[in-house]
C-alpha positions as CSV (number, residue, x, y, z in Angstrom):
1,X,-17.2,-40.3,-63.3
2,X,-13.6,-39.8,-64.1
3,X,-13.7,-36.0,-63.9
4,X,-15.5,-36.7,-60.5
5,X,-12.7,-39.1,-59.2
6,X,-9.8,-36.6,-60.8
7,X,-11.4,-34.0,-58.8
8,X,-11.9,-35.6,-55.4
9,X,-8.4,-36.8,-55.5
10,X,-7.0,-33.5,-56.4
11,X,-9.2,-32.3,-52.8
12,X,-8.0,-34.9,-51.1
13,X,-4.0,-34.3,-52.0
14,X,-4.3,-30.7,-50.8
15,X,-6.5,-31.8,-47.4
16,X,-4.1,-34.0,-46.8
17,X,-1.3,-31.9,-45.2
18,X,-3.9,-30.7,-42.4
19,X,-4.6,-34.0,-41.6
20,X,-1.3,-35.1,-40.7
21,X,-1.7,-34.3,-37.0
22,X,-4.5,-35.9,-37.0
23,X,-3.0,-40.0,-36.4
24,X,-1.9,-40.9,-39.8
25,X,-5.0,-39.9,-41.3
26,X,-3.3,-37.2,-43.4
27,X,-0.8,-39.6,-45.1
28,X,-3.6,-42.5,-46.0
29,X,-5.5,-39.2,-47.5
30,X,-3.0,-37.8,-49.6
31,X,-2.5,-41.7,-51.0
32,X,-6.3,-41.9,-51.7
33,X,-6.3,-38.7,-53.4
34,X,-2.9,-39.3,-55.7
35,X,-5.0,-43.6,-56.4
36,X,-8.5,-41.3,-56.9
37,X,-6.3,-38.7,-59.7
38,X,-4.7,-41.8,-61.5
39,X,-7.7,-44.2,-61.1
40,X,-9.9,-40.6,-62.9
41,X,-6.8,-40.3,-65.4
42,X,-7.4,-43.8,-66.8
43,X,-11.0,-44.3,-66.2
44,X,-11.5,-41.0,-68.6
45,X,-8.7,-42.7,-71.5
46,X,-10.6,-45.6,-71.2
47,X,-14.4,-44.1,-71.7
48,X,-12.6,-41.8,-75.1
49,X,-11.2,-45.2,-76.4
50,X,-14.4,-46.9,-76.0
51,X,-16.0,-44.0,-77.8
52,X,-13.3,-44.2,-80.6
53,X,-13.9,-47.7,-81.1
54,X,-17.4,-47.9,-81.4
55,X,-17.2,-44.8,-84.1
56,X,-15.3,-46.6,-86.0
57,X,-17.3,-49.9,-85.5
58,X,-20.5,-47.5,-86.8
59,X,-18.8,-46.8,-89.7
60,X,-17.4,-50.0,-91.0
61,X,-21.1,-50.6,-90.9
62,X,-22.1,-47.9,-92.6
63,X,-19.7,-48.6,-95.3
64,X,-20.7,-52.3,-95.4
65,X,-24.5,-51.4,-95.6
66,X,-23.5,-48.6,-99.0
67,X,-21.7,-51.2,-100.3
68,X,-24.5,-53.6,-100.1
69,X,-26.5,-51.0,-101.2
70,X,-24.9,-50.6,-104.1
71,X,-24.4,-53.9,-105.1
72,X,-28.0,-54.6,-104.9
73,X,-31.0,-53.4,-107.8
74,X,-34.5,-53.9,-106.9
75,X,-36.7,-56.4,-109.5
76,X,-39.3,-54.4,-110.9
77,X,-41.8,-57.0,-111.4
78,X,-41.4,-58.6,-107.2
79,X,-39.9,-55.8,-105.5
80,X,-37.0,-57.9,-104.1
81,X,-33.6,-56.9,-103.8
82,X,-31.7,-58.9,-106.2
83,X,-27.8,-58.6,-107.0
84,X,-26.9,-55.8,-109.6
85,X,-25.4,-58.2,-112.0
86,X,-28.1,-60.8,-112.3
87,X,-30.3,-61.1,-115.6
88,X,-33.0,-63.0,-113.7
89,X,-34.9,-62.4,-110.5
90,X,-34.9,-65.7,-108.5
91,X,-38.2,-64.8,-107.2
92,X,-40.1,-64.3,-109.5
93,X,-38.1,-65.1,-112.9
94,X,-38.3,-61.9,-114.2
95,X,-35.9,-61.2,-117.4
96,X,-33.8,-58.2,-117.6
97,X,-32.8,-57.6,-121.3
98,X,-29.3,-56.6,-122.4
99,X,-28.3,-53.2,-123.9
100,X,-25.5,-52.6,-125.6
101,X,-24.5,-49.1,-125.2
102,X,-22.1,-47.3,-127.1
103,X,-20.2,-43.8,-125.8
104,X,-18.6,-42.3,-128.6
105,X,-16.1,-38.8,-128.6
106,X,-16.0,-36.8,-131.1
107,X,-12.6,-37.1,-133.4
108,X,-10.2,-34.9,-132.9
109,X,-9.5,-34.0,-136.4
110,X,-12.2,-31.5,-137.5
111,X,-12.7,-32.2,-140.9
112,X,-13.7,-35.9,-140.1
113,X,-15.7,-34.1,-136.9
114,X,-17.6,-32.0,-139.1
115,X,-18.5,-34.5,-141.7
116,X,-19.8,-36.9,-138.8
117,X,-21.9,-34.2,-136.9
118,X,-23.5,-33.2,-140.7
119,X,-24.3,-37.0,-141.3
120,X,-25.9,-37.8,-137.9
121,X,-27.3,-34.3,-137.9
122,X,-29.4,-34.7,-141.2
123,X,-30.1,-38.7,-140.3
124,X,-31.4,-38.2,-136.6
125,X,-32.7,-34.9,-137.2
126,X,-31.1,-33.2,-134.7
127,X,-29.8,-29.9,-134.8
128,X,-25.6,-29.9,-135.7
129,X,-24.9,-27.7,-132.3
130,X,-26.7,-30.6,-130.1
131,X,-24.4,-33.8,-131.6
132,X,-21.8,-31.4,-131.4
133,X,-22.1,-30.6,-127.6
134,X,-22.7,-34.3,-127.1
135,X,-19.9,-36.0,-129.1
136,X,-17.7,-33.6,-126.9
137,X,-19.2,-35.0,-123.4
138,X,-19.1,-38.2,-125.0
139,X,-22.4,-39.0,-126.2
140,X,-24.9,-42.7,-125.6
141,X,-25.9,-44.6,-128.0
142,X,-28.2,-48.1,-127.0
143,X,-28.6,-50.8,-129.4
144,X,-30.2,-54.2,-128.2
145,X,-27.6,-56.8,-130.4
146,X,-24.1,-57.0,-130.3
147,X,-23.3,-57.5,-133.8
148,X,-24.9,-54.0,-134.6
149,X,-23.0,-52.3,-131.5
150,X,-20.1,-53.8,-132.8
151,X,-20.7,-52.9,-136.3
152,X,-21.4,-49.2,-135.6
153,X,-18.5,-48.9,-133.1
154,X,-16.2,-49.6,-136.1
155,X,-18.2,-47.3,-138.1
156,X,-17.7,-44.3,-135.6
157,X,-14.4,-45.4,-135.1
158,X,-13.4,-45.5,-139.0
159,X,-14.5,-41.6,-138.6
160,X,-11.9,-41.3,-136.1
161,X,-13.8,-41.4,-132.7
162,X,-13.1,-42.4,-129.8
163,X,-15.8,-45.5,-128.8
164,X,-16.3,-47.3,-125.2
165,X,-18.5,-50.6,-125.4
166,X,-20.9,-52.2,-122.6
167,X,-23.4,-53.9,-121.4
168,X,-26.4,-52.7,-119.0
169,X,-29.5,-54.8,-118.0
170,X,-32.5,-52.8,-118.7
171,X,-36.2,-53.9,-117.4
């Protein structure tokens, strides 16, 4: 529509000069064409303004809906969406049980690294290379009380590792 209206004035400005012998027609013309150009000019700002704003409109909503989303956890005994944080489902009552989850780095001095990898190597049974790799990545370890989380993460620490404590809400 604004292209249209640009256009028509533009024809209209360049008619216009053959039109002046013609009773004042030619003047009204060439001020129809130059209110046609500026009335195209502002329609088309207007439409691309419109379209900037409802772009951004779609994606504040977009964003609002992730973080929704992602504040959100489905109960797995009801189906309903309940908020991420909650230990209870208020449809249903269904419990979630805590975790308490340990990431632990291996120490940096290798003496005390080697000694730890042997120890958890021969008491889990899994080979030295695999706790190795995984105390480097920092590896997870889930305990379901507190006190023993606590107790361990002093444990690993005394052997000089790095430990991160927290909670996660397990079905």
């Amino acid at each position: 529509m604004g292209c249209f209206l640009e256009l028509l004035g533009v024809v209209l400005i360049v008619v216009s000069p053959f039109l002046l012998f013609v009773g004042g027609i030619g003047i009204l013309t060439f001020i129809l064409g130059v209110a046609s150009v500026v009335g195209g000019h502002f329609y088309i700002k207007n439409e691309q303004k419109k379209k900037k704003q409802v772009k951004r409109q779609f994606q504040e909503f977009e964003k609002a809906a992730e973080e929704e989303r992602l504040s959100k956890k489905q109960c797995p005994q009801c189906g309903e969406s309940i908020p991420k944080e909650a230990k209870m489902c208020r449809f249903c009552n269904f419990r979630y049980s805590t975790i308490y989850q340990l990431t632990v780095y291996k120490p940096e001095d290798t003496k005390k690294a080697h000694f730890l990898i042997k120890k958890l190597s021969e008491m889990k049974g899994i080979p030295y290379s695999r706790i190795n790799s995984d105390l480097q990545e920092g590896m997870t370890v889930e305990y379901p009380d507190k006190e023993k989380a606590v107790k361990n993460k002093s444990l690993f620490e005394l052997h000089g590792c790095r430990v991160e404590i927290g909670e996660v809400l397990k079905p």
